[in-house]
GULO-819098 format. One record per residue: x, y, z of N, C-alpha, C, O in turn; residue in three letters. Coordinates in Angstrom, 3 decimals. Layout:
<atoms>
X|Y|Z|X|Y|Z|X|Y|Z|X|Y|Z|ALA
...
</atoms>
This chain:
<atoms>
0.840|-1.182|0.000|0.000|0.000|0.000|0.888|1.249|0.000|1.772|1.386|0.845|UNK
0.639|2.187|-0.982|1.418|3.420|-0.584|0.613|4.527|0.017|-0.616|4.527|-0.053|UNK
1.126|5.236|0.459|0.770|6.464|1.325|1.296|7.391|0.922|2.444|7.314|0.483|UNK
0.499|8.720|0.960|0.496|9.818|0.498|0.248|10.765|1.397|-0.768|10.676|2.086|UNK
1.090|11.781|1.537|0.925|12.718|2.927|0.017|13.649|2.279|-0.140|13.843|1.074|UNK
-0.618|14.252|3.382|-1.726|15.273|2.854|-1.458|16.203|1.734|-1.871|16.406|0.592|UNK
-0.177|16.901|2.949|0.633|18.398|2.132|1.420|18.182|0.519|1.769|18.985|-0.347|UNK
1.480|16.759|0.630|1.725|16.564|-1.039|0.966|16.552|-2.269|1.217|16.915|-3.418|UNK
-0.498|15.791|-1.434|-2.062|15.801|-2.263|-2.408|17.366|-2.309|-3.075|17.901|-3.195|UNK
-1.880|17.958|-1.283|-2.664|19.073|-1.919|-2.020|20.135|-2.504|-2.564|21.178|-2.869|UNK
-0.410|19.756|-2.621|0.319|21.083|-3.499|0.270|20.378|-4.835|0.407|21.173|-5.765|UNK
0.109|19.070|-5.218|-0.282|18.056|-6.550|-1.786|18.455|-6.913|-2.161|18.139|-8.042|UNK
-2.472|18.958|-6.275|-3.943|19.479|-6.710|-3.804|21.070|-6.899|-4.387|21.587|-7.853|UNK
-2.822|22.096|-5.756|-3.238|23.182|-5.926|-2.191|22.919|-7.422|-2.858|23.302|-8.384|UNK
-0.699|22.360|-7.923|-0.401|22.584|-8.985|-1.332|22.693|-10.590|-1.203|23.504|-11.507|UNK
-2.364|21.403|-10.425|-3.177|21.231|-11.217|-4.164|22.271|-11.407|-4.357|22.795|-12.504|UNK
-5.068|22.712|-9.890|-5.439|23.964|-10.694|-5.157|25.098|-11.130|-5.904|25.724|-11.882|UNK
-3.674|25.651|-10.580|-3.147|26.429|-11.082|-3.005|26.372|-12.583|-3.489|27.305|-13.224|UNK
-2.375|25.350|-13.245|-1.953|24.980|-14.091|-3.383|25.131|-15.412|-3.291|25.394|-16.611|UNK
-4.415|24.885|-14.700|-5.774|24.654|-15.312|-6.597|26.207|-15.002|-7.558|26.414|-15.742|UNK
-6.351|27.049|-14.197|-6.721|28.444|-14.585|-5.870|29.451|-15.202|-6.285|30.569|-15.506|UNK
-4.484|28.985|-15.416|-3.860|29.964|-16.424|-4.411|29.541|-17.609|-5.022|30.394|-18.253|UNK
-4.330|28.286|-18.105|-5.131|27.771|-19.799|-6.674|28.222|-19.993|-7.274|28.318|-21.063|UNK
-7.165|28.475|-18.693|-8.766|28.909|-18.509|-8.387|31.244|-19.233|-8.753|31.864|-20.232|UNK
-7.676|31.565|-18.194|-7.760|33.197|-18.226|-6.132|33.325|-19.631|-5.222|34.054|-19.237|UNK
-5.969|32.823|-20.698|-4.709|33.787|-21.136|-4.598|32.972|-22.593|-5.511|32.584|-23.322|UNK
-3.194|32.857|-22.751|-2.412|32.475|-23.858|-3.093|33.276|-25.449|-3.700|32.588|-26.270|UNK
-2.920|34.377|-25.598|-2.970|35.235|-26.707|-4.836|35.360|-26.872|-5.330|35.448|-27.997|UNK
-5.491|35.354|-25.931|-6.625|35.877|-26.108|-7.217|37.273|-26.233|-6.727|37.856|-25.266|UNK
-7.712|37.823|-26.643|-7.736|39.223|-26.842|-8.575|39.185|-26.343|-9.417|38.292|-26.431|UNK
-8.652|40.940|-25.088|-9.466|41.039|-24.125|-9.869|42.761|-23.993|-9.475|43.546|-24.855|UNK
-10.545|43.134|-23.026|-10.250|45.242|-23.125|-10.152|45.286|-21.651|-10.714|44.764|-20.688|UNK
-9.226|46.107|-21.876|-8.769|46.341|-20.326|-10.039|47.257|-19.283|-10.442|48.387|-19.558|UNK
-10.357|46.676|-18.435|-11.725|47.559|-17.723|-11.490|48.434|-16.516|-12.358|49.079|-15.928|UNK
-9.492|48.340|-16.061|-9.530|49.352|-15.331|-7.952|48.695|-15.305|-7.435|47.763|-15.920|UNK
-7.357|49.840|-14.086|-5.826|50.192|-14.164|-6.058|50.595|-12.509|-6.811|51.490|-12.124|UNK
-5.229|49.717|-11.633|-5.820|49.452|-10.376|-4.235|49.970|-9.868|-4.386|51.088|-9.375|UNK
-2.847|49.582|-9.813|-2.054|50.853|-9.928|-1.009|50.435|-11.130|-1.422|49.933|-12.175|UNK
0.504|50.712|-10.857|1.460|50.728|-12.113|2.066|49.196|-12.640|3.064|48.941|-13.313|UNK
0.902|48.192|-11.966|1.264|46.453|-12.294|0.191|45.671|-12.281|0.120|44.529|-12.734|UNK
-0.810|46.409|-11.657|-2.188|45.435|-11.526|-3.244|46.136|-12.719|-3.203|47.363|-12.808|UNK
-4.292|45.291|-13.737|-5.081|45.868|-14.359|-6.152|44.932|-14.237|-5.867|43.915|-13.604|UNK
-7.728|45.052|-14.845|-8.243|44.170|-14.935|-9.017|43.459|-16.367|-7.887|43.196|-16.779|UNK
-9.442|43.206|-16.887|-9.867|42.700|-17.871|-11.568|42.021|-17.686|-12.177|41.693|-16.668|UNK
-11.908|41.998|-18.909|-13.279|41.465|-18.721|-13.102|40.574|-20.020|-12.954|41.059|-21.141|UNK
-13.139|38.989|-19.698|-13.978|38.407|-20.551|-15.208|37.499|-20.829|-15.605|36.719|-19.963|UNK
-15.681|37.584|-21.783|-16.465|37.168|-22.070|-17.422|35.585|-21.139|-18.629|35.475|-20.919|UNK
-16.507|34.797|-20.864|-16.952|33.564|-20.372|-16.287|33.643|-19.111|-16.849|32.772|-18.447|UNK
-15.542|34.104|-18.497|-15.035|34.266|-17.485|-15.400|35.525|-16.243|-15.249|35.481|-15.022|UNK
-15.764|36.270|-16.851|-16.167|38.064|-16.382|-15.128|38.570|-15.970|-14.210|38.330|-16.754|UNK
-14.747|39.298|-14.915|-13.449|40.247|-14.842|-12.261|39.175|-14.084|-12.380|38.412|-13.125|UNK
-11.168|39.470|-14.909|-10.142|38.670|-14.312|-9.156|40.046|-13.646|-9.282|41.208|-14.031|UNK
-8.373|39.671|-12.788|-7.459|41.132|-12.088|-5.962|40.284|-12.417|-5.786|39.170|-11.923|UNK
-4.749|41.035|-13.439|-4.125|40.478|-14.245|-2.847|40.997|-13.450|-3.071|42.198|-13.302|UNK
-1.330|40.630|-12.725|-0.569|41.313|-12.435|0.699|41.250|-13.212|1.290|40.202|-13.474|UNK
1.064|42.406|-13.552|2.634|42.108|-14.746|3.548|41.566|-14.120|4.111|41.669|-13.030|UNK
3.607|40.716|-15.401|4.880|39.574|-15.162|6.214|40.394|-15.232|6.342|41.069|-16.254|UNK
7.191|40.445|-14.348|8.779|40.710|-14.391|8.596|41.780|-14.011|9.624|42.458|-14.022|UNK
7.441|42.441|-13.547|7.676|44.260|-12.815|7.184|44.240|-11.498|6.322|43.526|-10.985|UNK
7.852|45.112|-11.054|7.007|45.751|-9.581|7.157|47.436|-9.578|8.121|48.158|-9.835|UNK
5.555|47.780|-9.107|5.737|49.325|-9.425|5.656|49.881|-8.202|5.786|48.935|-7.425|UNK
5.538|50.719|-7.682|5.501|52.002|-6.711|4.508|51.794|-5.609|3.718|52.734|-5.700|UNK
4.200|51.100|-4.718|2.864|50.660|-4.068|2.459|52.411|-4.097|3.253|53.352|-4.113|UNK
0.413|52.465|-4.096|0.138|53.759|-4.199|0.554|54.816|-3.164|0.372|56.020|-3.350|UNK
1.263|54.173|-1.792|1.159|55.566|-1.234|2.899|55.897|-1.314|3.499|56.479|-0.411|UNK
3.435|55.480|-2.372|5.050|56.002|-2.439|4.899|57.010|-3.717|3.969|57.221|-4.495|UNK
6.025|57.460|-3.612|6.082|58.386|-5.002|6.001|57.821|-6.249|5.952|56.592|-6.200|UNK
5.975|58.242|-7.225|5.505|57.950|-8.303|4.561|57.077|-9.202|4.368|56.827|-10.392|UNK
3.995|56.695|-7.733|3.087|55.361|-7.847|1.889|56.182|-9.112|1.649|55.772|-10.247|UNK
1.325|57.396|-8.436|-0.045|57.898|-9.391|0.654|57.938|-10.606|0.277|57.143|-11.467|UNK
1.984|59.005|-10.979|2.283|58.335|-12.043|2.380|57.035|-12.999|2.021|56.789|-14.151|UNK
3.015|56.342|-12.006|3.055|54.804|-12.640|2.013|54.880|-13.240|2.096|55.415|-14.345|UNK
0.189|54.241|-12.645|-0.810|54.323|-13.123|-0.881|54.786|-13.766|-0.772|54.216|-14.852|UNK
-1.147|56.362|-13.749|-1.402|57.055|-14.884|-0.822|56.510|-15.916|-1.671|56.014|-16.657|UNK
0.521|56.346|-16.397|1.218|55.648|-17.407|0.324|54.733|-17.998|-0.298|54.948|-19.039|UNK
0.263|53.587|-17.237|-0.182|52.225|-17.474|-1.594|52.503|-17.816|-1.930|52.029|-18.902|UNK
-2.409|53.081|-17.238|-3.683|53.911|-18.091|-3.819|54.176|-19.324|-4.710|53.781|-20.076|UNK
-2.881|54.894|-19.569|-2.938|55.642|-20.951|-2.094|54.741|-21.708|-1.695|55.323|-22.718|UNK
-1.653|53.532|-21.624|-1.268|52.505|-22.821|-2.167|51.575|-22.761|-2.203|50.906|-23.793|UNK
-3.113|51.180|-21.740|-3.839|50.113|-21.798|-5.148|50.471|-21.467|-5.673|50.521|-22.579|UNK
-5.705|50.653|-20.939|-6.929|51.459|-20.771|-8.238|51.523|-21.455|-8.334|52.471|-22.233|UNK
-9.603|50.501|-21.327|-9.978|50.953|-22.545|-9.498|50.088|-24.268|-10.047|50.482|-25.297|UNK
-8.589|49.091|-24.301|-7.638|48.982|-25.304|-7.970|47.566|-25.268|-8.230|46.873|-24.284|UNK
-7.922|47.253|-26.476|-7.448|45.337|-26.484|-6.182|45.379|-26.361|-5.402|46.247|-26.754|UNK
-5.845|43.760|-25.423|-4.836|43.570|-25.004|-4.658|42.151|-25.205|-5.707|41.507|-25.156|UNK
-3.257|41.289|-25.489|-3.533|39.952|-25.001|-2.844|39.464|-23.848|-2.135|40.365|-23.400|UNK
-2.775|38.614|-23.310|-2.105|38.141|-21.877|-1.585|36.677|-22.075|-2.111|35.779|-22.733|UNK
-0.791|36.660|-21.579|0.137|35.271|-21.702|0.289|34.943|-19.718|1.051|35.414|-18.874|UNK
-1.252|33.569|-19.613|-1.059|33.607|-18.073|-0.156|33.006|-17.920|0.118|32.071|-18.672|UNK
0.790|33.445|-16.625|2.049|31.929|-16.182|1.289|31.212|-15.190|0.975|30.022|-15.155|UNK
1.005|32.343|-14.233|0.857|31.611|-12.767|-0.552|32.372|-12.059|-0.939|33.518|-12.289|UNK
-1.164|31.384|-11.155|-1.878|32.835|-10.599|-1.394|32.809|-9.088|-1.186|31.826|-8.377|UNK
-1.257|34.314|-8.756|-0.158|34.380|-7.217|-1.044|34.796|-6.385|-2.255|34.880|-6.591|UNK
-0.286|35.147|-5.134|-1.131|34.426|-4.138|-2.574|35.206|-3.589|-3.373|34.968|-2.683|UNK
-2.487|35.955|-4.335|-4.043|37.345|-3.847|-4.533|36.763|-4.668|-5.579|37.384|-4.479|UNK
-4.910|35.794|-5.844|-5.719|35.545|-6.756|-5.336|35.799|-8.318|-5.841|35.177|-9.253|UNK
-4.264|36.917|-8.446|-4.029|37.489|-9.811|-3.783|36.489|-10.573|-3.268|35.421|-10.241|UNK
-4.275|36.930|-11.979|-3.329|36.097|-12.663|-1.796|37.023|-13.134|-1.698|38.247|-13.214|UNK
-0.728|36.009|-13.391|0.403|37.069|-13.533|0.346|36.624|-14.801|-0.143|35.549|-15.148|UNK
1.148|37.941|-15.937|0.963|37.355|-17.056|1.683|38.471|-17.900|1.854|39.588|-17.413|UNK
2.206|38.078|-19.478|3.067|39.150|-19.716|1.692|39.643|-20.838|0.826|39.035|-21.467|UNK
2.058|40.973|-20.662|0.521|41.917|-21.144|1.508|42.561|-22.885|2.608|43.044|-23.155|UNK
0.417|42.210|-23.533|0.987|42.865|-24.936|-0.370|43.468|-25.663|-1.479|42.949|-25.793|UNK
0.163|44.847|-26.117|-0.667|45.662|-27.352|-1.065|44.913|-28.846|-0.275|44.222|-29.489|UNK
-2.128|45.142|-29.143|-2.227|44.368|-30.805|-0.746|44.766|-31.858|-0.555|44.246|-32.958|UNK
0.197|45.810|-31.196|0.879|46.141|-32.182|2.165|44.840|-31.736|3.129|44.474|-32.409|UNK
1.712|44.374|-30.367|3.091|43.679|-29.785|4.052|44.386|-29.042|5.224|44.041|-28.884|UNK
3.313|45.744|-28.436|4.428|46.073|-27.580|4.415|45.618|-26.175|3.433|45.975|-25.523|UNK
5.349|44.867|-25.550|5.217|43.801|-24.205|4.781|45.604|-22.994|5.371|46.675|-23.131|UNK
3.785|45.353|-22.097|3.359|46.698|-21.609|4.222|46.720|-20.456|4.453|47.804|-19.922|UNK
4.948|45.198|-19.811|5.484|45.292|-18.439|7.198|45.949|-19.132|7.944|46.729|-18.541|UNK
7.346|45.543|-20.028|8.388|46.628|-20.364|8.285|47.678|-20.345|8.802|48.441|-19.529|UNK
7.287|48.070|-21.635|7.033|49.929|-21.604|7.125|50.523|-19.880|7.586|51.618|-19.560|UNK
6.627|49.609|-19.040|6.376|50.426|-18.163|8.366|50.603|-17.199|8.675|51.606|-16.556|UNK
9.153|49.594|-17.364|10.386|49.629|-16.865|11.567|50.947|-17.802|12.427|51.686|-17.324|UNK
11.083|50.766|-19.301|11.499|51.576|-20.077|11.085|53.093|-19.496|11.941|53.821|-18.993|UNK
10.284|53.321|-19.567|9.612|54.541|-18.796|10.436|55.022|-17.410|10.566|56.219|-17.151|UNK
10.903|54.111|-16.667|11.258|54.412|-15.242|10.333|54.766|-14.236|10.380|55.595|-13.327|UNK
9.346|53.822|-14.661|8.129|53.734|-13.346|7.667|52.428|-13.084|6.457|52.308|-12.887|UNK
8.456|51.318|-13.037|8.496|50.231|-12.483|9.950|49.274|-12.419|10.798|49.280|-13.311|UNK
10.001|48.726|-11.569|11.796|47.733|-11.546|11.053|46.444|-12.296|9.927|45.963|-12.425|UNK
12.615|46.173|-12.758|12.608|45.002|-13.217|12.335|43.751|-11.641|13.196|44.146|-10.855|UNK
11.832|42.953|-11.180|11.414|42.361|-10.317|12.367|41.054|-10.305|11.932|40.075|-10.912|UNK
13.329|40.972|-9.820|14.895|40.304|-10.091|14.599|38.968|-9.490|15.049|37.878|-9.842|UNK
13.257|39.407|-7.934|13.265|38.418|-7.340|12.194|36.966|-8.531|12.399|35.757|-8.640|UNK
11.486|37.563|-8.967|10.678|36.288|-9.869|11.313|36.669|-10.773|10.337|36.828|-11.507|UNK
12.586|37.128|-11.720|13.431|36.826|-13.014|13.475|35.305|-13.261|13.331|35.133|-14.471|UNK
13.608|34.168|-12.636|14.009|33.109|-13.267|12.558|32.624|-13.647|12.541|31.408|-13.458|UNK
11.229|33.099|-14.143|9.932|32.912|-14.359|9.968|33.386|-15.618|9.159|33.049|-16.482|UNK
11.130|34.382|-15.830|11.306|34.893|-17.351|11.860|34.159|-18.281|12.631|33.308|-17.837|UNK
11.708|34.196|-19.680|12.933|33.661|-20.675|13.913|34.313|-20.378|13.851|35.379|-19.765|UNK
15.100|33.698|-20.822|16.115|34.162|-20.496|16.155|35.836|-21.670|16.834|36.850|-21.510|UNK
15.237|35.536|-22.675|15.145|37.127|-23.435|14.559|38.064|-22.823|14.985|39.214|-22.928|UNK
13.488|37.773|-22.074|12.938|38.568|-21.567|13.279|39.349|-20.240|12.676|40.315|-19.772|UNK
14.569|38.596|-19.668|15.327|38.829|-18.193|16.179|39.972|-18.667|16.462|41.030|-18.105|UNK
16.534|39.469|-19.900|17.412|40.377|-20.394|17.240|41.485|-21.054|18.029|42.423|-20.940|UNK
16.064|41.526|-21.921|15.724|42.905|-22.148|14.916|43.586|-20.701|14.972|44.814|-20.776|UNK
14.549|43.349|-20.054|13.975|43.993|-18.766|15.179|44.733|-17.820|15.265|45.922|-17.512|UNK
16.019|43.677|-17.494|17.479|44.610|-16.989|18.047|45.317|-17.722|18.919|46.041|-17.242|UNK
17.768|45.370|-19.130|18.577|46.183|-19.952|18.134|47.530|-19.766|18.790|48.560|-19.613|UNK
16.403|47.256|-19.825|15.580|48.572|-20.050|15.784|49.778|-18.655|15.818|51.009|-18.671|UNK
15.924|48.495|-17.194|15.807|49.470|-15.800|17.036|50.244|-16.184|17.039|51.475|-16.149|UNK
18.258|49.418|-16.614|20.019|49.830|-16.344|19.844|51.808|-17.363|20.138|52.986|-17.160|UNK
19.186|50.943|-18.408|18.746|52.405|-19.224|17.926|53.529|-18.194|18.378|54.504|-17.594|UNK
17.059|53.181|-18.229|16.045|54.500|-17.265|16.794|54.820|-16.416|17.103|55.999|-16.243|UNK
17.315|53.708|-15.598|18.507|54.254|-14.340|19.581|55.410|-14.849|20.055|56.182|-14.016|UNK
19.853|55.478|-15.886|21.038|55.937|-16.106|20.639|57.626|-16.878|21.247|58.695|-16.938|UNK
19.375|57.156|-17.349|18.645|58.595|-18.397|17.825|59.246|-17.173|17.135|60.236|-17.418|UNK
17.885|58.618|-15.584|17.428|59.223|-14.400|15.480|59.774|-14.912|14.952|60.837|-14.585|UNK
14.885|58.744|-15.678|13.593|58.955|-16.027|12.720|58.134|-14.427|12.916|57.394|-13.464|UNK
11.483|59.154|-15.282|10.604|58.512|-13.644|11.307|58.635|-12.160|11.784|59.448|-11.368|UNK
11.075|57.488|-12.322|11.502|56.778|-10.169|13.057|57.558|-10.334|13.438|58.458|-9.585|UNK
13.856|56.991|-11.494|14.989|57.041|-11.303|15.429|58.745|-11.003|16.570|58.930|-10.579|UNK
14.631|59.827|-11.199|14.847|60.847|-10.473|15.463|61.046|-9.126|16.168|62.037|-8.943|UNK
15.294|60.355|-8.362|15.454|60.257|-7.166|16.881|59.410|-7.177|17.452|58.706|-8.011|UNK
17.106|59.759|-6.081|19.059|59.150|-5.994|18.888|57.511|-5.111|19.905|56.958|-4.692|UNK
18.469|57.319|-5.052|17.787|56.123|-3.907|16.869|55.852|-3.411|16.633|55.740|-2.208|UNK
15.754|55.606|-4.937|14.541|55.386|-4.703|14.156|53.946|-4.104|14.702|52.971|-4.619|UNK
13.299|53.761|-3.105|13.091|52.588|-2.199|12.599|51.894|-3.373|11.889|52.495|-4.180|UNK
12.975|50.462|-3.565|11.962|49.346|-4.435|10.974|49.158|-3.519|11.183|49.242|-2.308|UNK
9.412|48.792|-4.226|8.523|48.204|-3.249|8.430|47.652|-2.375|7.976|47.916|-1.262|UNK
9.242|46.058|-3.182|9.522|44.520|-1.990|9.922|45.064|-1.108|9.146|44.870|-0.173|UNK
11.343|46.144|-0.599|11.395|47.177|0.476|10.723|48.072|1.361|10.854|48.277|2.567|UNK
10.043|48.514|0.571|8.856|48.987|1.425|7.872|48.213|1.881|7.602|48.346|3.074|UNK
7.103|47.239|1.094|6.528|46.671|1.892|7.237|45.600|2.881|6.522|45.051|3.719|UNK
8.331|45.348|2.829|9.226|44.735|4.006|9.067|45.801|5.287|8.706|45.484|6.421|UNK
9.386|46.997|4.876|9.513|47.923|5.915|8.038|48.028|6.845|8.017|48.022|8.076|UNK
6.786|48.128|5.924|5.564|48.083|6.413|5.022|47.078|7.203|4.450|47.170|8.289|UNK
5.384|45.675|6.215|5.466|44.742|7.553|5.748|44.255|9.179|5.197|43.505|9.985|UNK
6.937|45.142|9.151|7.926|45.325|10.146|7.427|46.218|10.725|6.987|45.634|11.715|UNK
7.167|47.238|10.833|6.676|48.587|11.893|5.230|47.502|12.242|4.959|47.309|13.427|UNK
4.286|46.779|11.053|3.013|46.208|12.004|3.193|45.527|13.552|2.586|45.543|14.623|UNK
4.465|44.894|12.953|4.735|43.208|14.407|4.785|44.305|15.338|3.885|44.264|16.177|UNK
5.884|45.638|15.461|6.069|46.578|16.658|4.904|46.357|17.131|4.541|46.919|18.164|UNK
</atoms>
């Protein structure tokens, strides 16, 4: 007889449905974006599914109460907004999102535009979730903004998020 520990049945089931709601919400479906929630989260409405809440793959932007966060949005607004889009789901993480790399009908990848811009980091910590092309044009794009001091990069030592919300965490336990 074999035996099967719980915690294995159920990361072998949560894999499966994971695996079975990215093929459900993505892979080059064209969708319209129904809102812009801040500079990484958007949502979408489709058809058989109703609103999905989509988070960009390889970025992290400005949580809203840091600087440049309304910017960020705003940005990410005015390229997607309103717009068909398609989504390529990977994963869905742990608030529910799906994560996913977001592209324009023309093919412009949007979690770039938005690193190109200098209002979101390249997100180093989930990089190995990337192709190795896509790791690489994303660090290419921050090293650029970093250096053309656009957006965030104004600032001489702008906090990354994962930092801040580390920091936020930390003042709660006090």
């Amino acid at each position: 007889m074999i035996t099967v520990s719980r915690s294995f049945l159920l990361g072998v089931i949560g894999t499966l449905l994971i695996g079975y709601a990215c093929s459900l919400y993505g892979q080059g479906l064209m969708v319209r974006v129904v809102s812009v929630a801040d500079g990484d989260t958007i949502s979408v409405f489709t058809a058989d599914k109703g609103r999905v809440r989509i988070r960009l793959q390889g970025i992290d932007a400005p949580e809203l109460t840091m600087p440049y966060a309304q910017i960020s949005r705003r940005h990410l607004r005015a390229l997607v907004f309103d717009k068909m889009i398609t989504f390529d789901a990977e994963k869905i993480d742990r608030h529910g999102r799906t994560v996913a790399i977001v592209r324009l009908p023309d093919g412009t990848d949007v979690c770039l535009a938005q690193i190109q811009a200098g209002l979101a980091w390249h997100f180093k910590h989930y990089e190995n979730e990337q192709t190795p092309e896509d790791r690489s044009f994303y660090a290419a794009a921050e090293a650029i903004a970093k250096a053309a001091r656009k957006g965030l990069w104004q600032d001489l030592e702008p906090i990354p998020p994962w930092e801040f919300r580390a920091q936020r965490r930390e003042a709660l336990r006090r």
